[in-house]
Backbone as JSON, one array per atom type, in Angstrom:
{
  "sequence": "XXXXXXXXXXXXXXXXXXXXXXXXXXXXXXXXXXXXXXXXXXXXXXXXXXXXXXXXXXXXXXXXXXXXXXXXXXXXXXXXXXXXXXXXXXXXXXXXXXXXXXXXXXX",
  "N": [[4.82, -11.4, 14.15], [4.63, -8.6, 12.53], [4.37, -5.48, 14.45], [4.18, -2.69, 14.3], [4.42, 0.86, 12.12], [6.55, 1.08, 11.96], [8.12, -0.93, 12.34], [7.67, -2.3, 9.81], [8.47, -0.47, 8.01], [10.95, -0.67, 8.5], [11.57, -3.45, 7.97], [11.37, -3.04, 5.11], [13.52, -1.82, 4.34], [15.16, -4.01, 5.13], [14.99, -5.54, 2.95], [15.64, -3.85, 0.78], [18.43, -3.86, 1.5], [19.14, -6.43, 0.89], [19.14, -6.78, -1.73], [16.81, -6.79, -3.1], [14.0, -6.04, -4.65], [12.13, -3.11, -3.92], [8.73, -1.46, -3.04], [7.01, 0.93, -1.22], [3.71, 1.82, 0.43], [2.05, 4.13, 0.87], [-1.04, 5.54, 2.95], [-2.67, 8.57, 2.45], [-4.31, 10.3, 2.71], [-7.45, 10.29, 4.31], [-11.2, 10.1, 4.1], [-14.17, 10.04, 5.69], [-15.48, 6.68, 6.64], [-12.37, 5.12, 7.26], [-10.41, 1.87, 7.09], [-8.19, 2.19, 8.01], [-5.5, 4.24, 9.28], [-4.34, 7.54, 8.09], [-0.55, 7.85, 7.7], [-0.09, 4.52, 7.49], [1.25, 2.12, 6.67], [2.45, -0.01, 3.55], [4.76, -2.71, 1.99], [6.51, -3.24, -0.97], [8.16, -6.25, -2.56], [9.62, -7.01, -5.17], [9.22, -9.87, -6.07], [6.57, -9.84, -5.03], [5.72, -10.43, -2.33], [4.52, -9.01, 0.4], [4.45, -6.67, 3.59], [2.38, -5.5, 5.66], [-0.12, -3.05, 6.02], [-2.69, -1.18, 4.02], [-5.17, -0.93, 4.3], [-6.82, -2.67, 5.85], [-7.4, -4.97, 4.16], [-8.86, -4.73, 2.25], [-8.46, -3.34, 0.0], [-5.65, -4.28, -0.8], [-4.8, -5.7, -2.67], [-5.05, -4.81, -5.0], [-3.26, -2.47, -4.33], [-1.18, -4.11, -3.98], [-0.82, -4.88, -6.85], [-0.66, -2.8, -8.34], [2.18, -1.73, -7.04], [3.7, -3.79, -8.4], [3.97, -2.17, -10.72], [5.17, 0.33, -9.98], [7.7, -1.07, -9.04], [8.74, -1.84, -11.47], [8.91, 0.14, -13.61], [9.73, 2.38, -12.24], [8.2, 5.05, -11.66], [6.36, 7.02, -9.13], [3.09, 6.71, -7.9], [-0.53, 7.83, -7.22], [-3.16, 6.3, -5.71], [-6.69, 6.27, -5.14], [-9.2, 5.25, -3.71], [-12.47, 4.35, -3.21], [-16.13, 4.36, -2.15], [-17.74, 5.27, -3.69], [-16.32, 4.67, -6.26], [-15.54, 2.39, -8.77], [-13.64, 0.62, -9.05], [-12.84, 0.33, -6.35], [-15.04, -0.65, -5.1], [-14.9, -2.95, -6.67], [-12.7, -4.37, -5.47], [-13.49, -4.48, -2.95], [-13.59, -2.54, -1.23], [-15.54, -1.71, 1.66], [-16.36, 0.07, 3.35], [-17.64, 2.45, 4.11], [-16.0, 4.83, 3.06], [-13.04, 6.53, 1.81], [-10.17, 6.52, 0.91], [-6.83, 7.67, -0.17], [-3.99, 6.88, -1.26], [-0.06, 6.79, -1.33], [2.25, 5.57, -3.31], [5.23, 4.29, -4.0], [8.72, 3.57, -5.12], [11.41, 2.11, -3.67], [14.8, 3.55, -3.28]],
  "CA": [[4.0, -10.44, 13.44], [5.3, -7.02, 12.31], [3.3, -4.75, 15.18], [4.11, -0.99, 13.77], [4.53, 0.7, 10.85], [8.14, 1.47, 11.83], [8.76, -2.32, 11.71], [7.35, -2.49, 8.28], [9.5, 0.29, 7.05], [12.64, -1.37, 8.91], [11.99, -4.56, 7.15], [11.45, -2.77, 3.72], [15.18, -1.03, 4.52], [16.1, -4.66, 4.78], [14.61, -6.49, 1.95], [16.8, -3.13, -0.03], [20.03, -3.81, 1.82], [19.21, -7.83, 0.76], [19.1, -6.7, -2.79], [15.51, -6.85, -3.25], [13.26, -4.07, -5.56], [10.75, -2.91, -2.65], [8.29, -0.19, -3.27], [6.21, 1.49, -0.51], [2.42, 2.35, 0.35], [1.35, 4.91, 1.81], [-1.7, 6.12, 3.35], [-2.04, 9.74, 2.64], [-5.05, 10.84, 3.01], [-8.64, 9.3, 4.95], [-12.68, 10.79, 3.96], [-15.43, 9.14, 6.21], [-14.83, 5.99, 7.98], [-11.73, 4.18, 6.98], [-9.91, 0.76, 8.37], [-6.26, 2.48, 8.49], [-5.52, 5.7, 9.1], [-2.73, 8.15, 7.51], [0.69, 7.27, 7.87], [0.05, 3.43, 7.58], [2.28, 1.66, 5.42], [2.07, -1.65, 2.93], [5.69, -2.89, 1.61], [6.07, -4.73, -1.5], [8.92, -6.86, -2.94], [9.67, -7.45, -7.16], [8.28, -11.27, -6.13], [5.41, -10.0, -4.64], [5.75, -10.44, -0.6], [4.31, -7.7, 1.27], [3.76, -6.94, 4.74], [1.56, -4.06, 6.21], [-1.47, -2.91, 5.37], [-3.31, 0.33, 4.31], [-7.13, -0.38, 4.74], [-7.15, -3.66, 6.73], [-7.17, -6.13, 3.8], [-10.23, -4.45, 1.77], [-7.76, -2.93, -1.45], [-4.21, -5.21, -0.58], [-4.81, -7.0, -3.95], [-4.84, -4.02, -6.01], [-2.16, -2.14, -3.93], [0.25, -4.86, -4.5], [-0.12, -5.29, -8.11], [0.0, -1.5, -8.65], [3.23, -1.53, -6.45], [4.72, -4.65, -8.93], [4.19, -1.8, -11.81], [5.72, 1.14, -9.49], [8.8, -1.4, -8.93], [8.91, -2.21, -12.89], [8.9, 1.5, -14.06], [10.3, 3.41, -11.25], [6.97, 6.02, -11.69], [5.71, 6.99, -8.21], [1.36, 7.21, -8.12], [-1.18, 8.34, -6.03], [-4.4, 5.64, -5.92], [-7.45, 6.38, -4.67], [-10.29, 3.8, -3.27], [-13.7, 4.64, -2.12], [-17.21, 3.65, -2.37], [-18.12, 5.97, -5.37], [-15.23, 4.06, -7.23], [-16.18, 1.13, -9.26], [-12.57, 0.13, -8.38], [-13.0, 0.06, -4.89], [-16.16, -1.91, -5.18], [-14.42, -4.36, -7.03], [-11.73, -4.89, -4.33], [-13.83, -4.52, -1.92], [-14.09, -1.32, 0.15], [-17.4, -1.44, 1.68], [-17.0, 0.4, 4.69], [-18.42, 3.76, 3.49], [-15.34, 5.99, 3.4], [-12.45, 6.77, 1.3], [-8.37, 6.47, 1.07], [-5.56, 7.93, -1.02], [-2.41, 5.57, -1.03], [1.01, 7.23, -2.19], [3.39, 3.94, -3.93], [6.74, 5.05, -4.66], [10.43, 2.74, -5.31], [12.56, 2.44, -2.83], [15.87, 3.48, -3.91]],
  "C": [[4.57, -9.05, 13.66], [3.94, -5.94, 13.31], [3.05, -3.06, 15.35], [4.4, -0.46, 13.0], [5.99, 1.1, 10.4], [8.55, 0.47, 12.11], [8.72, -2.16, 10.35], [8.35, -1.71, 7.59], [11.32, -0.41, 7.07], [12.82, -2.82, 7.67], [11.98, -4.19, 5.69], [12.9, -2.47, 3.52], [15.86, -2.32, 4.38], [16.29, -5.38, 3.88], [15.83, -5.17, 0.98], [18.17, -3.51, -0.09], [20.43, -5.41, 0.77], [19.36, -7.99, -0.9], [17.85, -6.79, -3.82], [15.19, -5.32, -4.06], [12.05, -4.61, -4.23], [10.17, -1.56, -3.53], [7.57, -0.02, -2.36], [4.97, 2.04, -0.85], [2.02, 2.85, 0.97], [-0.03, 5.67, 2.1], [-1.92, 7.79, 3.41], [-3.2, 10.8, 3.08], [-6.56, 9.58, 3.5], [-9.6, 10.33, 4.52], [-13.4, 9.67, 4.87], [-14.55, 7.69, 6.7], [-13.49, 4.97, 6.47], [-11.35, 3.4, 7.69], [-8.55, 1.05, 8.48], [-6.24, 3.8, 8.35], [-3.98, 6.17, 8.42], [-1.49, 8.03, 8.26], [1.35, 5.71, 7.94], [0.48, 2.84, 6.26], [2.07, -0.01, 4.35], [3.59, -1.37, 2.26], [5.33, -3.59, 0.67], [7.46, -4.76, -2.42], [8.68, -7.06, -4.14], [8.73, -8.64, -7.07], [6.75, -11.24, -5.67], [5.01, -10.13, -3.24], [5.53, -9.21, -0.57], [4.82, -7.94, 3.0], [3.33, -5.69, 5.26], [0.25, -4.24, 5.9], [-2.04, -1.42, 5.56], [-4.48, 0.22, 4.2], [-7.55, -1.67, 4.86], [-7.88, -5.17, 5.77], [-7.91, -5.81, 2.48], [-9.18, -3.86, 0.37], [-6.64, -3.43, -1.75], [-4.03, -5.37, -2.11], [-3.93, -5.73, -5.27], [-3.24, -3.32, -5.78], [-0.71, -2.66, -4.33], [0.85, -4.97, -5.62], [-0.13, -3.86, -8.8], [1.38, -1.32, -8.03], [4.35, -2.25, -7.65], [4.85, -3.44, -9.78], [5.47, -0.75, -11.66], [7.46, 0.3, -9.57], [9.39, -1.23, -10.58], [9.33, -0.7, -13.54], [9.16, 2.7, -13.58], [9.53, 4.77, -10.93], [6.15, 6.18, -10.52], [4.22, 6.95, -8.54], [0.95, 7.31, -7.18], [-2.73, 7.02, -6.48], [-4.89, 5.91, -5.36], [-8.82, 5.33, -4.55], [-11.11, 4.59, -2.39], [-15.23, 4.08, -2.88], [-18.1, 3.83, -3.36], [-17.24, 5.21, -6.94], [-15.59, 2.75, -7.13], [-15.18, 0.2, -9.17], [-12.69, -0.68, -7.12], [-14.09, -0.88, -4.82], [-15.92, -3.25, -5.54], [-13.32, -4.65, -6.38], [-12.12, -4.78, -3.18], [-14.23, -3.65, -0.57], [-14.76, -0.62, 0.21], [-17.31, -0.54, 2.78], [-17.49, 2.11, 4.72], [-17.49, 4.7, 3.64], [-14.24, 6.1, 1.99], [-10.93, 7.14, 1.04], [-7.95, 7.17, -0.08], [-4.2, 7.38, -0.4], [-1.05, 6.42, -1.87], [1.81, 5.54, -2.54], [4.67, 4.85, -4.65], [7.91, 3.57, -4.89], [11.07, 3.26, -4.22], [13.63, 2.66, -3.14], [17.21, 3.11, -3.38]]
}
């Protein structure tokens, strides 16, 4: 098990070297209680493999398949998830607070 988020980035560096499309997730900002704090990372591969996590399992789903689009279209974004967002509700993040995720391409 990957145990920091400077594994996660290492193995994103290697899925690149391996010839892989990766795109990164970042944590960029926290409101009220979240389950990951800023600077925590989620990786994600063209096929869809991740590994990380930016709010302990509760938005993953979405993260990932906004990441496949980020790989597809090379267009960094900023997502936001919280409990006012009908988003977030529908992926799940109940714990009364609020994230912003950066997703970029690795190049």
């Amino acid at each position: 098990m990957l145990a920091t988020d400077t594994d996660i980035l290492a193995a994103a560096e290697t899925w690149r070297r391996d010839g892989r499309d990766v795109a990164v997730a970042t944590v960029i900002e926290t409101w009220g209680s979240a389950p990951r704090p800023v600077g925590s990372h989620l990786v994600i591969d063209g096929a869809g493999n991740f590994l990380g996590s930016v709010s302990g399992g509760c938005v993953e789903g979405e993260v990932i398949t906004e990441g496949l689009d980020v790989i597809a279209d090379g267009r960094p974004r900023i997502l936001e998830f919280g409990v006012a967002d009908e988003t977030a509700w529908r992926a799940g993040l109940s714990c009364g607070g609020r994230i912003r995720v950066f997703l970029e391409r690795v190049a």
